[in-house]
C-alpha positions as a Python dict, from the first residue, in 0.01 Angstrom:
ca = {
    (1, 'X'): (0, 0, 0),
    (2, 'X'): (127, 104, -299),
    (3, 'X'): (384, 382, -346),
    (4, 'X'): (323, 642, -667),
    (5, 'X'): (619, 707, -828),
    (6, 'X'): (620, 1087, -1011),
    (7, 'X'): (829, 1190, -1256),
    (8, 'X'): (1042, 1454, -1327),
    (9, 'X'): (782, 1669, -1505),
    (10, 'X'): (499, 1580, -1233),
    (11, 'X'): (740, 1713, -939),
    (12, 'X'): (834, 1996, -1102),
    (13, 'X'): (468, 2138, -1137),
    (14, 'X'): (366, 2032, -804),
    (15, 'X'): (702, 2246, -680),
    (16, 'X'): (686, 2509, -965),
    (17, 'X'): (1061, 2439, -1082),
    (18, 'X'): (1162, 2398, -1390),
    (19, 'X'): (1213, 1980, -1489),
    (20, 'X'): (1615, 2148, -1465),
    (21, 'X'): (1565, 2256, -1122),
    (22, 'X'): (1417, 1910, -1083),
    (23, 'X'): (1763, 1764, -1177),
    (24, 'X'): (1977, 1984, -1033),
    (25, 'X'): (1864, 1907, -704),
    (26, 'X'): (1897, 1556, -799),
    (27, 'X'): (2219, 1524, -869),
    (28, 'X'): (2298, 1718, -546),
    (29, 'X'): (2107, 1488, -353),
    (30, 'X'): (1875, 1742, -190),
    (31, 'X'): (1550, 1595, -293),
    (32, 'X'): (1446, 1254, -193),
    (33, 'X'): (1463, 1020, -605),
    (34, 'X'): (1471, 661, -723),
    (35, 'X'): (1744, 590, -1010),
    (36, 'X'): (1599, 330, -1293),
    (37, 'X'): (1900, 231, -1502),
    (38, 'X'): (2171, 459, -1541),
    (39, 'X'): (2002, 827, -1622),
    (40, 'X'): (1686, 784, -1539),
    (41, 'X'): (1476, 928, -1223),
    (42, 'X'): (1166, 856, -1034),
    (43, 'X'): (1038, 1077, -696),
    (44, 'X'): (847, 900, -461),
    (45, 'X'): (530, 1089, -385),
    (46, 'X'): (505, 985, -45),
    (47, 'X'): (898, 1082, -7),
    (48, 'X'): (821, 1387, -152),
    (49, 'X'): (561, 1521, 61),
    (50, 'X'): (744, 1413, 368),
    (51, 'X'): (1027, 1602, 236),
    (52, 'X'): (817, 1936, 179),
    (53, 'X'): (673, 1880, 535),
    (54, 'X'): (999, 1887, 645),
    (55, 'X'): (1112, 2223, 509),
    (56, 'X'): (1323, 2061, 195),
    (57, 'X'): (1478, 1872, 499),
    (58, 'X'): (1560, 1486, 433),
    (59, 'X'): (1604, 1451, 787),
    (60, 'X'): (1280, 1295, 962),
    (61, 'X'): (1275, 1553, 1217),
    (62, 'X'): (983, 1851, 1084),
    (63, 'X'): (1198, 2163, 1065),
    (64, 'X'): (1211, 2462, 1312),
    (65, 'X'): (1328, 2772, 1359),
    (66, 'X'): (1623, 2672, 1596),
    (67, 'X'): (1712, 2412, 1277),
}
């Protein structure tokens, strides 16, 4: 199975951010990325999408209201 990697660009339309956004949130760690070499970025699709289902949650618990 083979895993598509997105770039910065391709997550940031597919979560309406700007490709700043995009890095913002990776440097803070809060979205699920794959460093190449020293500045640049990859995002896992299937990371991704887990991480949507899971309210922006890196956990691999889904989210809920209690959360």
């Amino acid at each position: 199975m083979t895993n598509k990697l997105l770039t910065v660009k391709e997550v940031g339309e597919i979560l309406d951010l700007k490709p700043a956004r995009v890095y913002e949130l990776t440097r803070e760690k809060k979205i699920p990325f794959v460093q190449i070499g020293e500045r640049q970025y990859r995002y896992s699709e299937a990371a991704l999408i887990s991480w949507i289902e899971n309210g922006g949650n890196q956990s691999s618990e889904p989210r809920t209201d209690e959360n």
